[in-house]
LUMTI-856543 format. One record per residue (C-alpha): residue in three letters; residue number from 0; x negated, y, z negated; chain. Coordinates in Angstrom, 1 decimal, always signed. Layout:
{residuo:ALA, num:NUM, c1:X, c2:Y, c3:Z, cadena:A}
...
***
This chain:
{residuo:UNK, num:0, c1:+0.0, c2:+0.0, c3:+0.0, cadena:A}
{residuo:UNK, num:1, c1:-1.2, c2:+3.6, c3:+0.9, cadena:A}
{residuo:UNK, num:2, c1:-2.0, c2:+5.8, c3:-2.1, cadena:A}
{residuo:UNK, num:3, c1:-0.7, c2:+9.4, c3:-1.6, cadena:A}
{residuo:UNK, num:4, c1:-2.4, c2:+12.3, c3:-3.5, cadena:A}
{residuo:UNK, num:5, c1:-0.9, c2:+15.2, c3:-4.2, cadena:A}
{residuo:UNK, num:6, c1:-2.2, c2:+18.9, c3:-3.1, cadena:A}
{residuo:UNK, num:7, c1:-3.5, c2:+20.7, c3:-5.9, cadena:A}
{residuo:UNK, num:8, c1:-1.8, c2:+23.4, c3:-7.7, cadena:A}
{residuo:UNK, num:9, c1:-1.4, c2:+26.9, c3:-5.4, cadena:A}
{residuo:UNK, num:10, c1:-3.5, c2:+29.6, c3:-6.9, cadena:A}
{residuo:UNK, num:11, c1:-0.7, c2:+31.1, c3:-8.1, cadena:A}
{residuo:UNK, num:12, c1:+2.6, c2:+30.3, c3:-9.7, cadena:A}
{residuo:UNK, num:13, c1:+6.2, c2:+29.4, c3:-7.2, cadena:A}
{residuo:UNK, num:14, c1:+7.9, c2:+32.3, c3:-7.7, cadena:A}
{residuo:UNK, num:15, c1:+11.6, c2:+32.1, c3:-8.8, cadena:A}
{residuo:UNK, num:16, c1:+14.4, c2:+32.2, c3:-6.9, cadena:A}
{residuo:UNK, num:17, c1:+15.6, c2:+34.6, c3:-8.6, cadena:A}
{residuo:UNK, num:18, c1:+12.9, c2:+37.0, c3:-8.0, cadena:A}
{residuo:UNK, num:19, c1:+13.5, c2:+36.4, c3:-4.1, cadena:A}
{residuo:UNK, num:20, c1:+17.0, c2:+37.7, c3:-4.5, cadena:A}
{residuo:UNK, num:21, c1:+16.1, c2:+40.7, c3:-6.6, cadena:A}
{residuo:UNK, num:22, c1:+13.1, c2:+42.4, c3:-4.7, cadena:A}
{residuo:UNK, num:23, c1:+14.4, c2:+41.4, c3:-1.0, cadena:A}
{residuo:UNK, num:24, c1:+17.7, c2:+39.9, c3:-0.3, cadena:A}
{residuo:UNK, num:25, c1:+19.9, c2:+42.2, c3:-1.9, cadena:A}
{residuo:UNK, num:26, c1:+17.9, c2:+44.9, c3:-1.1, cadena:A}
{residuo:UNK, num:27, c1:+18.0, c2:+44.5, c3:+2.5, cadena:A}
{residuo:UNK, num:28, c1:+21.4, c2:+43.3, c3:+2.5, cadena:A}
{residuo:UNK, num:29, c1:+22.1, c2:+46.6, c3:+0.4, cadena:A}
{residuo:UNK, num:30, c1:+24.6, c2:+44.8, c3:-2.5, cadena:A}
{residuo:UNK, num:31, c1:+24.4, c2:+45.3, c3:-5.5, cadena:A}
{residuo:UNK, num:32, c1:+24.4, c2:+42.2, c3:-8.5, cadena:A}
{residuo:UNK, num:33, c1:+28.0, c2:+43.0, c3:-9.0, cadena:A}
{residuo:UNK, num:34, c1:+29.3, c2:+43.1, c3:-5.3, cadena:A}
{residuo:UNK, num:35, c1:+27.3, c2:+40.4, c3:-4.5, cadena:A}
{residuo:UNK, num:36, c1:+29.0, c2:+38.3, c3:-7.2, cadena:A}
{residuo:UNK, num:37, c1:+32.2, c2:+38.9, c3:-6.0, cadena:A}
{residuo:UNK, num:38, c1:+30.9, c2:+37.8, c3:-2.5, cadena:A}
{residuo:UNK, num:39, c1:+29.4, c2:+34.6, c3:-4.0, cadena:A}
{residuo:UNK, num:40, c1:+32.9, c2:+34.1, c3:-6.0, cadena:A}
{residuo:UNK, num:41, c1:+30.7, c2:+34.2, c3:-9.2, cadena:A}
{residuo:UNK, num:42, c1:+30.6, c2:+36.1, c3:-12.3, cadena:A}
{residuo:UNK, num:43, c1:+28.6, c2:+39.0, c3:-12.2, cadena:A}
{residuo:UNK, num:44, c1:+26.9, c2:+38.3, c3:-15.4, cadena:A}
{residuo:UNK, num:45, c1:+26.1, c2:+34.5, c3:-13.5, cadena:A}
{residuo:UNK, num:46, c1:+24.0, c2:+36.3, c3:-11.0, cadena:A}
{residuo:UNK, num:47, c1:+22.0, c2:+38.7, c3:-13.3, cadena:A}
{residuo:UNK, num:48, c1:+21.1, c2:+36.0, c3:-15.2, cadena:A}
{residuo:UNK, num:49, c1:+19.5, c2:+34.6, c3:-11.7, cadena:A}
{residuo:UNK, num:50, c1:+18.1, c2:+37.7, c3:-10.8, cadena:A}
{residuo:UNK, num:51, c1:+16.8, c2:+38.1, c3:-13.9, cadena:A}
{residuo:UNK, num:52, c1:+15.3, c2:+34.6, c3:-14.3, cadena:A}
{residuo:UNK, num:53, c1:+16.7, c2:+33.7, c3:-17.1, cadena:A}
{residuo:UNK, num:54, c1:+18.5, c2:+31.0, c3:-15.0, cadena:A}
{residuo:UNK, num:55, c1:+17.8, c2:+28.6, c3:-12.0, cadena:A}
{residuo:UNK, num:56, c1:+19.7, c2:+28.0, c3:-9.2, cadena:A}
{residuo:UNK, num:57, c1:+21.9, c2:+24.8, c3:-9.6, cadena:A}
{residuo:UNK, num:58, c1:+23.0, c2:+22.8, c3:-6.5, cadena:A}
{residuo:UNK, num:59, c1:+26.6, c2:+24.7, c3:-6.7, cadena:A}
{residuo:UNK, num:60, c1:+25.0, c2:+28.0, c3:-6.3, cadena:A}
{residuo:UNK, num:61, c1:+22.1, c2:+27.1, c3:-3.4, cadena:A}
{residuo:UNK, num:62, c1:+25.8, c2:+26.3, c3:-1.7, cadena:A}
{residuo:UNK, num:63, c1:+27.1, c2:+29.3, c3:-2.3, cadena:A}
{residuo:UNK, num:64, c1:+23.6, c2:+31.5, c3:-1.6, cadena:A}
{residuo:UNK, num:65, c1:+22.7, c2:+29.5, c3:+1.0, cadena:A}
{residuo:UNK, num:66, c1:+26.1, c2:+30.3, c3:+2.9, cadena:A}
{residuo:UNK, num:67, c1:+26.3, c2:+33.6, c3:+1.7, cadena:A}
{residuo:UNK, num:68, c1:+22.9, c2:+34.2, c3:+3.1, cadena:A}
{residuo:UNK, num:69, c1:+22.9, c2:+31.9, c3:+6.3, cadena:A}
{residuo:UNK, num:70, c1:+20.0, c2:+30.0, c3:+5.3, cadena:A}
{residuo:UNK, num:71, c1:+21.2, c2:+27.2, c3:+3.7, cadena:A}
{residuo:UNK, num:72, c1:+21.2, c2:+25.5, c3:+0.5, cadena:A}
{residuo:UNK, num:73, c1:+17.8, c2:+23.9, c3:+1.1, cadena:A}
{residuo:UNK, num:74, c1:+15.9, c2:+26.7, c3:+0.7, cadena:A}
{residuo:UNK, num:75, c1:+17.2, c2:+27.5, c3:-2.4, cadena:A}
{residuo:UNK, num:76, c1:+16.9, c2:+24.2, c3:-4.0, cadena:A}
{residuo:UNK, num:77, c1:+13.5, c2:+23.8, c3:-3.1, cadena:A}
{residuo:UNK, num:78, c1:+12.1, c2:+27.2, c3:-4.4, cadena:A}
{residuo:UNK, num:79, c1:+14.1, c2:+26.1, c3:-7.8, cadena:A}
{residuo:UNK, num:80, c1:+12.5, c2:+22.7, c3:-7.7, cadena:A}
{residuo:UNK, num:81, c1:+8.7, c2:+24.2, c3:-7.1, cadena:A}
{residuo:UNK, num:82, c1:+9.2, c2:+26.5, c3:-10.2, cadena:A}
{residuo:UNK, num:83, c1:+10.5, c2:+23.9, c3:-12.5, cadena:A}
{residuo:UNK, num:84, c1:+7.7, c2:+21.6, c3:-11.5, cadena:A}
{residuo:UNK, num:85, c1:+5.0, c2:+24.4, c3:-12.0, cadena:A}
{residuo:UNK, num:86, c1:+6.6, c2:+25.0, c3:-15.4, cadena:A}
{residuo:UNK, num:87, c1:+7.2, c2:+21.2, c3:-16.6, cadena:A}
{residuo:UNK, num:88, c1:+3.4, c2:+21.0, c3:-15.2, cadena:A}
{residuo:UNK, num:89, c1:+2.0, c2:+23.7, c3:-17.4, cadena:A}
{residuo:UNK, num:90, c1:+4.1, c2:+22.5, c3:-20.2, cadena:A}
{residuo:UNK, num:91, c1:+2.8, c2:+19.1, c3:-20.3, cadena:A}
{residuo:UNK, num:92, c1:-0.9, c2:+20.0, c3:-19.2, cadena:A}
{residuo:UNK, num:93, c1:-2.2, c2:+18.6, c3:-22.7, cadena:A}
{residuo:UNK, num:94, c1:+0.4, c2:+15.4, c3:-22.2, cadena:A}
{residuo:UNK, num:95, c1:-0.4, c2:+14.3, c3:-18.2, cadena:A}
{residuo:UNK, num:96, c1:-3.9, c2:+13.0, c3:-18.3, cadena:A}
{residuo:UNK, num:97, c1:-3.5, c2:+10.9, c3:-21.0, cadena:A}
{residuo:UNK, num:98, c1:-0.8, c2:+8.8, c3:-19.5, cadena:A}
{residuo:UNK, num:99, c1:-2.5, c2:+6.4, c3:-17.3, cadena:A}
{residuo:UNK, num:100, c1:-1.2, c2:+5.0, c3:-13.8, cadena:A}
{residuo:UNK, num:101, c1:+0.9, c2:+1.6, c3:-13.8, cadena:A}
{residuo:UNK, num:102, c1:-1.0, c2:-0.9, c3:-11.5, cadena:A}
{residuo:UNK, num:103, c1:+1.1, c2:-3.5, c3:-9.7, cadena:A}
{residuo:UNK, num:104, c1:-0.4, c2:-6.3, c3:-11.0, cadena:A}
***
């Protein structure tokens, strides 16, 4: 069986979904949180706390943003997904190299 490695960490952290929709798709799109809510058919206060990064992007709303924006969901999902990992990673560097690779015996 083929071993796959992965890439090593970027330089610098994913940035968060969130962030993407704060500095340059609302911007350009010229809504604001609140009339962009409405547009999503959330709660205002659901989006801040997105654009604020004080919450990811759950499947429901890459749906809604990715339709909204006419990207797609994917995009979405993976930007949340690369910032969790990046997180979880920095969270557990102490943990991961002591956990040792199951062999197939």
């Amino acid at each position: 069986m083929a071993e796959y490695r992965a890439t090593p960490r970027p330089a610098w952290p994913p940035t968060h979904p969130g962030a993407l929709l704060r500095e340059e798709v609302l911007p350009s799109l010229r809504l604001s949180v609140a009339r962009a809510a409405r547009g999503l058919g959330v709660s205002r206060q659901t989006l801040h706390a997105i654009v604020s990064e004080k919450a990811g992007i759950t499947p429901e709303m890459a749906l809604r943003l990715g339709k909204f924006c006419g990207n797609g969901p994917e995009l979405w999902l993976r930007m949340q997904q690369a910032y969790d990992l990046h997180r979880a990673a920095e969270a557990l560097a102490d943990v991961l190299p002591g956990i040792e690779q199951a062999r197939a015996a």
